[in-house]
C-alpha positions as a printed Julia matrix, in Angstrom:
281×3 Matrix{Float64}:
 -100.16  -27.18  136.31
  -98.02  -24.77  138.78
 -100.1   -23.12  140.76
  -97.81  -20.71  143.62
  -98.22  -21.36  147.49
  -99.69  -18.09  148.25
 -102.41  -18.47  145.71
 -102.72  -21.58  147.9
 -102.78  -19.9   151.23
 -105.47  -17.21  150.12
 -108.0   -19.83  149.36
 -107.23  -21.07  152.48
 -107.98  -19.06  153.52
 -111.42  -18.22  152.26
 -112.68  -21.56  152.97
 -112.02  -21.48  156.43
 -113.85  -18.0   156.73
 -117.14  -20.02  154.21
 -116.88  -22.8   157.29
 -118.57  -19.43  159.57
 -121.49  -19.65  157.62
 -121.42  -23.15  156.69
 -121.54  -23.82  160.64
 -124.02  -20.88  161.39
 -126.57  -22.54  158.77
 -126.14  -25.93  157.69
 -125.0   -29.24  158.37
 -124.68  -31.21  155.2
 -122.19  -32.72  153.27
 -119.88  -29.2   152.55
 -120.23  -28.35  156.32
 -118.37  -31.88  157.13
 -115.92  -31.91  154.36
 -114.27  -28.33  154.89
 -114.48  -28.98  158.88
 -112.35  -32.15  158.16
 -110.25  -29.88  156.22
 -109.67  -27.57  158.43
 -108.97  -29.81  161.47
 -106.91  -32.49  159.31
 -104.63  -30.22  156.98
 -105.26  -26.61  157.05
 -103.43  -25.81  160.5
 -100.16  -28.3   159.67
 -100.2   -27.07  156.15
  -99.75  -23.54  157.23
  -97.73  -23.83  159.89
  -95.34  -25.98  157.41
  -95.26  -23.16  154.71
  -94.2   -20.59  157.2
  -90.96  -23.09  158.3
  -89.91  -24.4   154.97
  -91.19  -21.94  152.37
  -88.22  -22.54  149.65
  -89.68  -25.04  146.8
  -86.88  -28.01  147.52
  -87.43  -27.87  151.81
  -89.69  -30.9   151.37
  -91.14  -32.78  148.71
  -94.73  -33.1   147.52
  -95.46  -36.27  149.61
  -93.37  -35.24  153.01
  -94.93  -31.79  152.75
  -98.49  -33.62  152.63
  -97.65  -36.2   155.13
  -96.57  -33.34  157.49
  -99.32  -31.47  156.73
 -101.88  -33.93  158.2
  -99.79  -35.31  161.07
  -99.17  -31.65  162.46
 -102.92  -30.65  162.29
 -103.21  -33.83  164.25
 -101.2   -32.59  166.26
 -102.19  -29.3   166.83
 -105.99  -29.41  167.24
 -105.97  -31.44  169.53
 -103.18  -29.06  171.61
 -105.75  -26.2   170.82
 -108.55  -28.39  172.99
 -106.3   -28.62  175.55
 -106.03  -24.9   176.0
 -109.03  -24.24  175.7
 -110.51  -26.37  178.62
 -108.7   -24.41  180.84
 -110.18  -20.78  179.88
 -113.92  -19.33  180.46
 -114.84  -20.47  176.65
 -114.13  -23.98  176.82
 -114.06  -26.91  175.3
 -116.99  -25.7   172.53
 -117.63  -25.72  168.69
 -117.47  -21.54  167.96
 -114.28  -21.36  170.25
 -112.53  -24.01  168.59
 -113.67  -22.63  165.25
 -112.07  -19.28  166.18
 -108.78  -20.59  167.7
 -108.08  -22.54  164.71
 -108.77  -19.8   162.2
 -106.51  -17.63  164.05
 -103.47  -20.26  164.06
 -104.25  -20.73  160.12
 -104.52  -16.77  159.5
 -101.25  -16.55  161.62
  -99.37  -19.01  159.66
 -100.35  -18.11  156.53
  -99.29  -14.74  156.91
  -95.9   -15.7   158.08
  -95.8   -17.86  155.17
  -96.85  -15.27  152.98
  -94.04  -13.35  153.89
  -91.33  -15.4   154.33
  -92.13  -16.39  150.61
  -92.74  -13.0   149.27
  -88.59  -12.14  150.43
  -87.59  -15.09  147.95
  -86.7   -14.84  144.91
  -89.62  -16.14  142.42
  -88.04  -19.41  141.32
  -87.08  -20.55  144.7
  -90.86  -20.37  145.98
  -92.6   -23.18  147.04
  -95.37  -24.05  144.23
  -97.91  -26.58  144.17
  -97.61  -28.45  141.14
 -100.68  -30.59  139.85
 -100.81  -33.5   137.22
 -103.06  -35.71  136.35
 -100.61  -39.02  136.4
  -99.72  -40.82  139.32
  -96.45  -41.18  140.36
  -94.9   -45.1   139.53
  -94.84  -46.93  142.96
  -91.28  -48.78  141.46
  -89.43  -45.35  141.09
  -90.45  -44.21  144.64
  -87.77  -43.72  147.41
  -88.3   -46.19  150.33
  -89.31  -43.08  152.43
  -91.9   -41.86  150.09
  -92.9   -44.76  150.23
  -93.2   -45.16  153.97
  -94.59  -41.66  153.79
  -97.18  -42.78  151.34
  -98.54  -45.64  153.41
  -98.32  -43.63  156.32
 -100.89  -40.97  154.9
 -103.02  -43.44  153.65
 -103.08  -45.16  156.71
 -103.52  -41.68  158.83
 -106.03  -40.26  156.75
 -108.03  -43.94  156.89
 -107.76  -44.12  160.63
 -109.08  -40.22  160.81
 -111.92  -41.32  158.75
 -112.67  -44.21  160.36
 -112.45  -42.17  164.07
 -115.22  -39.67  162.74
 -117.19  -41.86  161.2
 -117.63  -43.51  164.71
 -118.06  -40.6   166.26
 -120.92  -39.23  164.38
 -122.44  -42.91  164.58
 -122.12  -43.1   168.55
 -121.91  -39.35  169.67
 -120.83  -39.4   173.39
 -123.65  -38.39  175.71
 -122.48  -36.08  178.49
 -123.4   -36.08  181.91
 -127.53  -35.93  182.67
 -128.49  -33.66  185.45
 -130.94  -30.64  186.05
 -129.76  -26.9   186.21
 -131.78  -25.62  188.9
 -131.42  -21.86  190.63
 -133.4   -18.96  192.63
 -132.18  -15.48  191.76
 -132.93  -12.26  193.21
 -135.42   -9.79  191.5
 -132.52   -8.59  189.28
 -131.33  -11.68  187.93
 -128.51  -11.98  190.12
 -127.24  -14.16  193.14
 -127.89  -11.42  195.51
 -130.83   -9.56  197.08
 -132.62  -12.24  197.81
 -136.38  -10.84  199.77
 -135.14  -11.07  203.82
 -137.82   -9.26  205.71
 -141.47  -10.03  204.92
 -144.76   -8.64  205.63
 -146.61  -11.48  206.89
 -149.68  -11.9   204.52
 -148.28  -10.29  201.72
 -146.11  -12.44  198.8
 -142.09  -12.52  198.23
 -141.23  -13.22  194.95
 -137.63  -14.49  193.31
 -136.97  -15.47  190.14
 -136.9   -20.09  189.92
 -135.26  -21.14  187.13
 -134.46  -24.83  185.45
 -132.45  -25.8   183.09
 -133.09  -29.19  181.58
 -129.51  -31.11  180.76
 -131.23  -34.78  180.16
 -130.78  -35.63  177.14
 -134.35  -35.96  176.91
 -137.67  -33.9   177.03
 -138.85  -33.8   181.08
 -141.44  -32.01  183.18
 -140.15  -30.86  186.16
 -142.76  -29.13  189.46
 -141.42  -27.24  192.06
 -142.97  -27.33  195.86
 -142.49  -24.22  197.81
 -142.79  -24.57  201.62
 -142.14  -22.32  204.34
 -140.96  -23.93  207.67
 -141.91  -27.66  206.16
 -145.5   -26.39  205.12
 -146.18  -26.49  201.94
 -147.12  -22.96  200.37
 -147.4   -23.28  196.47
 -146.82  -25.74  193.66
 -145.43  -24.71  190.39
 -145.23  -26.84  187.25
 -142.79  -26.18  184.12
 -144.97  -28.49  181.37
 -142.33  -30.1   179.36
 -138.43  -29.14  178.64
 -136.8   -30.35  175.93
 -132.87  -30.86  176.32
 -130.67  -27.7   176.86
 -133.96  -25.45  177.27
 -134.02  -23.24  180.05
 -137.46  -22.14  182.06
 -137.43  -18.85  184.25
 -139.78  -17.68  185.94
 -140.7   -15.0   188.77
 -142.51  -16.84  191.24
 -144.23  -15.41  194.65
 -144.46  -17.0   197.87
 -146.56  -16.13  201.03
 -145.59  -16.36  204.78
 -148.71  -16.75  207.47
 -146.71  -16.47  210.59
 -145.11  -13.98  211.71
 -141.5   -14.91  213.05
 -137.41  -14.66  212.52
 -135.3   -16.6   209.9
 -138.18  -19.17  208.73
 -137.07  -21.21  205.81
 -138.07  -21.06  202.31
 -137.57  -24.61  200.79
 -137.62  -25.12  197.05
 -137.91  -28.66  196.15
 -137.34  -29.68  192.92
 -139.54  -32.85  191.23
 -138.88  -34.47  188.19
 -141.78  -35.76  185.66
 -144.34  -37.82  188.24
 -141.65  -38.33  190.75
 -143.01  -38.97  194.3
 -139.54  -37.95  195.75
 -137.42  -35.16  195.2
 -135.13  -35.11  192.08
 -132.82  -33.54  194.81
 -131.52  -34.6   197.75
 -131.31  -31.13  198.94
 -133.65  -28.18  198.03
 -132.79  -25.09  197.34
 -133.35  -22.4   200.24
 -133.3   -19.24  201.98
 -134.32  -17.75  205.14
 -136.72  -14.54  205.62
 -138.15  -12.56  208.9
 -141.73  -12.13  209.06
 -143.04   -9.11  210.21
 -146.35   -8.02  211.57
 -148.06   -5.37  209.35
């Protein structure tokens, strides 16, 4: 069966826009075997219609070799990039850069094929018998075991990853923002007697559920105790909390120490801090 190359390219195509959903809501079986298509093929296969899209450039096995060793290539090239912008190394960026690449080849192809005459166009052709291994060519050959071996390898590399995901670094997000939610305007002259509030916030990157309390003192005295209850990994608690100076005086210092769980000592060397005048009434 003859099927043509852009027929090819459109559904693509359309599977790598079904992986947006796929990703959004699911995470079965489909979900990993269109992501491995995507990451292994799609990108090399593209990017290899657009340069040879005349039917004899390459044949059925070099074409499919190619295929997977340039996506190999190239995802991996895309990561790179990405660390250094403000998206990152993350699953909806790299999602979006690839599509783009694929989209981008794929129209090239699609019009680099279109100029050629019909019989000259790159088709895929399916049967249902296997080629003989005798009548090969020693590079198909090589290209064959190659493929098997890459493809193997791949599999083998994600298998091991989704068996023994790497844990990222542990450690506790923790912040005091002014009323507005920003770094800034942070309360600097106080009414003695009367409460200053900021906004404490925790973020809990442990890679397991903790409880975190925060002491609030005021020139080493303690003033108030907060407690969180219990954060599971990646949730964030923010809350506007109040504190009360007694004294009156110039740039006293608001300490926010941060415990962990049923720690005696602070999770942090440091606390967090800021300095206010007190004022008489």
């Amino acid at each position: 069966m003859h099927v043509s190359n852009q027929k090819v390219l459109i559904a693509i195509i359309a599977i790598t826009l079904l992986l947006f959903p796929l990703v959004a809501f699911t995470s079965g079986v489909l979900r990993i075997i269109f992501g491995l298509c995507l990451i292994l093929f799609f990108p090399g296969y593209t990017l290899l219609s657009a340069i040879f899209p005349r039917k004899g450039d390459l044949s059925g096995i070099e074409r499919v070799a190619l295929s997977f060793g340039l996506s190999i290539a190239i995802v991996p090239l895309m990561g790179l990039i990405l660390n250094y912008t403000p998206w990152g190394i993350r699953l909806y960026p790299i999602l979006i850069a690839i599509t783009i690449f694929i989209f981008a080849a794929a129209a090239i192809a699609w019009q680099r094929q279109k100029r050629l005459p019909s019989q000259e166009r790159f088709e895929v052709i399916f049967t249902v018998a296997l080629p003989q291994w005798a009548g090969m060519s020693k590079l198909d050959k090589g290209l064959s075991i190659s493929l098997v071996v890459a493809i193997v390898a791949a599999l083998g590399c994600l298998g091991y990853v989704i068996a023994n995901p790497k844990q990222g670094e542990k450690f506790t997000e923790f912040y005091i923002l002014g009323l507005e939610g920003k770094a800034e305007n942070y309360p600097q002259q106080v009414t003695v007697g009367e409460e200053a509030r900021v906004i404490l916030g925790i973020v809990n990157h442990e890679y397991q559920p903790t409880s975190y309390r925060v002491e609030i003192e005021i020139n080493g005295v303690k003033d108030k105790e907060i407690c969180t209850g219990i954060l599971a990994h990646e949730e964030k608690w923010e809350q506007v909390v109040g504190f009360t100076p007694e004294e009156m005086g110039v740039k006293q210092k608001v300490e926010f120490w941060l415990y962990k769980d049923d720690a005696l000592q602070p999770h942090l060397e440091q606390p967090l801090h800021l300095y206010i005048n007190v004022n008489s009434s």
